[in-house]
N, C-alpha and C positions, 0 to 999 in steps of 0.2 A: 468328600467322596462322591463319586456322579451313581446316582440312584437312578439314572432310567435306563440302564440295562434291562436287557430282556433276559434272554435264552443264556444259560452258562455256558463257558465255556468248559468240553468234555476238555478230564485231566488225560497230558500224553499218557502214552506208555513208559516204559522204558527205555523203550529202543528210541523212544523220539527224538528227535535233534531239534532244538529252535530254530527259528531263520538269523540269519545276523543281524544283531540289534536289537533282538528279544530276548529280556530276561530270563535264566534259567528256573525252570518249573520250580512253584511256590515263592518265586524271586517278586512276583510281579507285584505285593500287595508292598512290599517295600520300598519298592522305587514310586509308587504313586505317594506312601507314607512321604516319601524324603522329599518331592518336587514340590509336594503340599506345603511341607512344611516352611522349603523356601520362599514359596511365593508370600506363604503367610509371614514370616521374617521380612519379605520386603515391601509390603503389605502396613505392617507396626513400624518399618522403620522411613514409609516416605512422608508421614507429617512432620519430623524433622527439618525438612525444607520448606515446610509451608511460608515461615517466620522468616527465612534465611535474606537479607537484604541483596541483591542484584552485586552490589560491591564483593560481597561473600560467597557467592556460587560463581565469581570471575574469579575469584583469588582460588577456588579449589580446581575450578578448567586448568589456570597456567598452571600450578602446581600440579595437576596430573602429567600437561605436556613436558615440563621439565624433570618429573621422576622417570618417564616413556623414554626420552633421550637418556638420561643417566643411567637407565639401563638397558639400555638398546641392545649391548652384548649377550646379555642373556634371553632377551626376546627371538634376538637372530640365529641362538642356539635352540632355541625350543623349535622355533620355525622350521629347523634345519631338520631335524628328527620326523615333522612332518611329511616334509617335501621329499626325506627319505622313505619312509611309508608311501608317498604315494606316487615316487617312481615305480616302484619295486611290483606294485596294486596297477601300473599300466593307466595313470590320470592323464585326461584329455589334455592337450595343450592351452586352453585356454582357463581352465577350471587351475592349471597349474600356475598359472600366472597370477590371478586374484590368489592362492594361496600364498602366493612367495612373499616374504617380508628382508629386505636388507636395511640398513643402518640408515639407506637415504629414505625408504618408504617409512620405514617408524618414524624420522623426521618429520615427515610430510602428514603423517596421521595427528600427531603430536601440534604441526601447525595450524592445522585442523581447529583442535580445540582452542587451538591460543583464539584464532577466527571467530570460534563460535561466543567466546568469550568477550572480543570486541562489542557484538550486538546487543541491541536493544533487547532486555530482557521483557516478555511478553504477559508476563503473570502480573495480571491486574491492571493490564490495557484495558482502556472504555473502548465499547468495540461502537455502544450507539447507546442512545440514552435522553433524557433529557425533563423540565417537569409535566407534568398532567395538568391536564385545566383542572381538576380535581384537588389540585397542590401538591399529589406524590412524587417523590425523585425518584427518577427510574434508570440505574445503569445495566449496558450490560457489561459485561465483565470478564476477563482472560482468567483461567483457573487451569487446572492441573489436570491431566488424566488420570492418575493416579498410579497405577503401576501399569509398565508397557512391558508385552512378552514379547518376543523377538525369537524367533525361527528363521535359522540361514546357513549356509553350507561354503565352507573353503573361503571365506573372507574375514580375515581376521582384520580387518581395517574396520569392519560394522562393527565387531565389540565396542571400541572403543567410541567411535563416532556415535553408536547407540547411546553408548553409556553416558558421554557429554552433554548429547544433544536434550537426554530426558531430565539428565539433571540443572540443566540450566532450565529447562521449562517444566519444572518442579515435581515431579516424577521419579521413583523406583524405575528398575530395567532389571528382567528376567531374563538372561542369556543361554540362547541353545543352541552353540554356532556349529554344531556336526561332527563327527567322529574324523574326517580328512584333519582338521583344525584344532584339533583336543590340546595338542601342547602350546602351539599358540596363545589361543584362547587364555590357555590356565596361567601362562606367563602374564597376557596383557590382563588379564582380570585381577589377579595379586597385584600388581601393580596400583590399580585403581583404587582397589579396599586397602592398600595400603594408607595413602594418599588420604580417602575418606578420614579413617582413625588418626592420623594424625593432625589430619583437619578438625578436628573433633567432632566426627560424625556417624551415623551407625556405617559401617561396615557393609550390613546387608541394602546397601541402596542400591550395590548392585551385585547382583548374585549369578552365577552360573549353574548351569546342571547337565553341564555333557556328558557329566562321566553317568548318565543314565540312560544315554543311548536314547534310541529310537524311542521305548516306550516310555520313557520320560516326557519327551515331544508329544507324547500323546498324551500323558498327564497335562502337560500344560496345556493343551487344546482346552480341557474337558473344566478348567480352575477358573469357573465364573463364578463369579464374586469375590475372588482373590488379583485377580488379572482383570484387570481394566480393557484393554484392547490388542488384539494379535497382530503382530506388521510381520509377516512373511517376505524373507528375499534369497530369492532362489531358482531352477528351472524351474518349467514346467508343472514336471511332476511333483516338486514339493507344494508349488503353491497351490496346485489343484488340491492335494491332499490337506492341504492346510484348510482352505475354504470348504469342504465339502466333508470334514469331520471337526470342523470348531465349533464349541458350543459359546464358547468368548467371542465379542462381537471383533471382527478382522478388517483393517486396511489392507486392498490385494495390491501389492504390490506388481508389476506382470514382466514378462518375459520382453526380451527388446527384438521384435522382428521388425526394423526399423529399414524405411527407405530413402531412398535419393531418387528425384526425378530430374531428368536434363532436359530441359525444355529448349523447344527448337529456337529463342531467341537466346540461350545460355553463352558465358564466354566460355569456352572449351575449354582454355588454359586455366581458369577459376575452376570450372567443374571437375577436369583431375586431381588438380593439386585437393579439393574438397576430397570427392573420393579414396583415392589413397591415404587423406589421416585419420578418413571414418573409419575405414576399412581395417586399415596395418598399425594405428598409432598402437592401440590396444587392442588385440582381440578378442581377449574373456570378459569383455563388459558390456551391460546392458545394453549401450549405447553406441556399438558398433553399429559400423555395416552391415547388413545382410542381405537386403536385396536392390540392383540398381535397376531403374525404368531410362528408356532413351526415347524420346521424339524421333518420329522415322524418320522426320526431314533431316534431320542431324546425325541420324545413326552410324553411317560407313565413320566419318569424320572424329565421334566421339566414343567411339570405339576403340578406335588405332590410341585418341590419346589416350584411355585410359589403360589400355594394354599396357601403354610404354611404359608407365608409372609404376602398373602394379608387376611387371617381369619380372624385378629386384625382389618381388618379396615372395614371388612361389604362389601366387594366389591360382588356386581353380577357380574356373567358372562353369556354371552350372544353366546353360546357357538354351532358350526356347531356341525354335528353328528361326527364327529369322536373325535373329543374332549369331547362333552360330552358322549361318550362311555366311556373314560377314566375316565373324572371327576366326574360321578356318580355309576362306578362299586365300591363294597362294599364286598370285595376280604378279607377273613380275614386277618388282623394285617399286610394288606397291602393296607387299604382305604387312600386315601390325605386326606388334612385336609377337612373339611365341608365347604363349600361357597355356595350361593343361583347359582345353575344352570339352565337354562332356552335357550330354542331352538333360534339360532340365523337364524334371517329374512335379507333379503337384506338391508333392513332398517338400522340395524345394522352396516351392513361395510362403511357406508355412515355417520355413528351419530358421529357429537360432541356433546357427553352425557355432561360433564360437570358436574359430578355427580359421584357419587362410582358405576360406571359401566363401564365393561370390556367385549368387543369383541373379541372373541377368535379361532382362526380357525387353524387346523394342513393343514400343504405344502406339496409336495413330496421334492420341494429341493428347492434351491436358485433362481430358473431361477421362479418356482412356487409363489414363496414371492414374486419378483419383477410385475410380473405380476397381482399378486392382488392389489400391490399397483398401478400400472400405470391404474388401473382399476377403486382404489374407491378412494386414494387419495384427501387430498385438494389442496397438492402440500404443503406444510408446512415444515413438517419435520419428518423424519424416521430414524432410528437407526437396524446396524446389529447387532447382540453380536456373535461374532467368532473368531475363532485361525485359519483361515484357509488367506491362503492369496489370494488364487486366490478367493474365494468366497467374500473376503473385497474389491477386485476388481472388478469383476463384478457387486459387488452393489452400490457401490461408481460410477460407470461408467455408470449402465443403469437404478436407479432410479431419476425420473427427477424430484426432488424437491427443493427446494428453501435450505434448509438445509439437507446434507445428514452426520449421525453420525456413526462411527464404536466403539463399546463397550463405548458407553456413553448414559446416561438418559437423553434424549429429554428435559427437562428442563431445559437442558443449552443454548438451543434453544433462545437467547435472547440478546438484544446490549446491557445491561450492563456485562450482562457473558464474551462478545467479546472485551470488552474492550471502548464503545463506550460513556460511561459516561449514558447512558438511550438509549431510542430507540422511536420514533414517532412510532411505525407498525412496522409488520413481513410485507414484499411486497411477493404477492404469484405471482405476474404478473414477463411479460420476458423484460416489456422496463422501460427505466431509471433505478429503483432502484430492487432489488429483496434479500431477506430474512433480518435479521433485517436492521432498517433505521437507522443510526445518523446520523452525522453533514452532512458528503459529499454529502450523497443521497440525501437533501432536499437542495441542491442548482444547480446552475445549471451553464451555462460558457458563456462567449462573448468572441469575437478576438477581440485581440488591434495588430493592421496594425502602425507602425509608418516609414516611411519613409522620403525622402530629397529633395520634389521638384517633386518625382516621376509620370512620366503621363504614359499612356499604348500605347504601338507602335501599 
């Protein structure tokens, strides 16, 4: 129970109405009861893995992804009761997308773990080490976090990559994937605990607690020394609220306000074709597009191509005055293609639109680009497209973000692109873990001292 409250809270009246996602008055001492009790459930059940030989927590990955496939049908039926809630609720286009699950994407989550179960299991890697002139052996050593809470909205693919990724790097998972995702969720999570118990394993390795809603979320903030560490993935505003009411130490995970600069030596035909699958491949993720930089010297030029590319898919742009000088002069049988042009506000250099909308601003040069980005950045990830080398150096060198790209689409931005078998979060922060998470990031180390008898003079 968290003891440093102050001031009670006055009981409503009668007439009061909760807000949505708050417990019904005298509800609230039971949902802190219940989320307690889970985490302490997963809490008792993650030394179970301690023992577990790397051959054995492969064997229960595949076994998860082949239970995930065999019953995909009912996953895409729970899905589906979702996705009907949250047409019906008026959900963003892009927020709807990360919620969708079909028979190919449960594949795809499910190959996931087969991946993560390929690697090199990381529990009880020597990280560094070696004897003392003293004669003590000193390693240091890969260990567990112990249980990971996980706060996140409309992505039913983190359940499961959550839930892999902790259990192959020896760790419980607390899942609170949002009230858009509840049936999901509840699908892929039976799944798992199935899977555990027949594995012969506790059940509670991984546990949910959606159905507690918001104040749940909040119980899990407050469960230190139950909960190991908080990895929040989501906008904005959850992650703000995650960070600035956690009393559990938190991985911030951060929002992807991510750029592309076209630098004046770039090949135009590379730098659309880039553009267009940052932008349109997917647009409700992290590692979209959101905002594009041009070199003036190249501006009229990569303008037009990037218009022509993005026509097809309905993009607005949201564009400064010198850009939109370009992209709406009407020059004859020298106009770019047609796209919805409209004045760009400060608002704009700051949006994860998440949506077929584009931020567009022309630079004087390299030094100009970096500077906008040290300016509106999330810290996520940015991309230059250039031939020039010293300019792939200077950007590479003075933009400080978590992933920095030279002639590649920001949508590789990602641990399973890296190689990682899946990824917990993109980490936008500077300590412990930073740009995509796997195995390593989400553990943590102890020294084992073994010595002969040894006492200190």
């Amino acid at each position: 129970m968290d003891e440093t409250t102050s001031t009670p809270t006055p009981t409503p009246t009668p007439t009061s109405a909760p807000a949505p996602g708050t417990p019904a008055p005298g509800a609230a001492a039971d949902v802190e009861e219940a989320v307690l009790v889970a985490a302490r459930r997963a809490k008792d059940a993650q030394p179970a893995l301690a023992t577990l030989t790397r051959e054995r927590k492969d064997q229960v990955l595949r076994s998860m992804a082949d239970a995930l496939v065999a019953r995909a049908a009912e996953i895409v039926q729970a899905n589906a009761q979702d996705i009907s809630e949250a047409d019906a609720a008026g959900i963003e286009a892009g927020l709807r997308d990360r919620l969708l699950l079909d028979e190919d994407r449960v594949a795809t989550i499910a190959q996931q773990l087969r991946d993560a179960a390929a690697l090199p299991d990381p529990i009880g890697e020597v990280v560094r080490g070696g004897l003392l002139a003293n004669g003590l052996e000193l390693r240091e050593v890969r260990v567990p976090l112990g249980v990971i809470g996980m706060i996140y909205e409309a992505r039913p693919n983190v359940t499961v990559d959550a839930a892999g990724l902790s259990l192959k790097a020896g760790s419980a998972v607390v899942l609170r994937g949002g009230s858009a995702a509840l049936h999901s969720n509840t699908a892929l999570i039976a799944v798992l605990r199935d899977v555990l118990e027949e594995q012969g394993l506790p059940r509670d390795l991984v546990v949910g607690i959606d159905e507690h809603g918001r104040a749940g979320a909040d119980v899990l903030m407050r469960a230190r020394g139950l909960v190991d560490v908080l990895i929040p993935r989501g906008g904005a505003g959850l992650i703000r609220r995650v960070v600035e009411n956690a009393k559990v130490p938190v991985i911030e995970t951060g929002t992807g306000t991510t750029h592309v600069f076209i630098d004046a030596s770039a090949d135009l035909a590379k730098a659309a074709a880039i553009v267009e699958n940052a932008k349109t491949q997917r647009i409700g993720v992290c590692n979209a597009l959101e905002t594009l930089l041009v070199h003036r010297d190249v501006a009229e030029e990569a303008l037009a191509a990037i218009t022509e590319v993005l026509a097809p898919h309905g993009v607005t742009l949201h564009a400064d005055d010198a850009a939109r000088a370009i992209l709406t002069r009407d020059d004859a049988g020298d106009a770019p293609a047609v796209l919805p042009v409209v004045p760009a506000t400060e608002d704009d250099w700051a949006a994860e639109y998440l949506s077929l909308d584009l931020a567009v601003r022309v630079v004087d040069d390299v030094e100009a680009a970096i500077a906008h980005i040290r300016r509106w950045s999330s810290g996520h990830t940015e991309s230059i497209i250039t031939s020039d080398l010293a300019s792939q150096r200077l950007f590479t060198t003075a933009v400080d973000s978590a992933v920095v790209m030279v002639n590649s689409s920001t949508r590789f931005s990602d641990g399973a692109e890296f190689g990682f078998g899946a990824e917990i979060g993109i980490s936008t922060q500077k300590l412990h873990a930073r740009g995509p998470m796997g195995l390593q990031e989400i553990t943590s180390t102890k020294w084992i001292v073994i010595g002969d008898g040894h006492v200190k003079p």
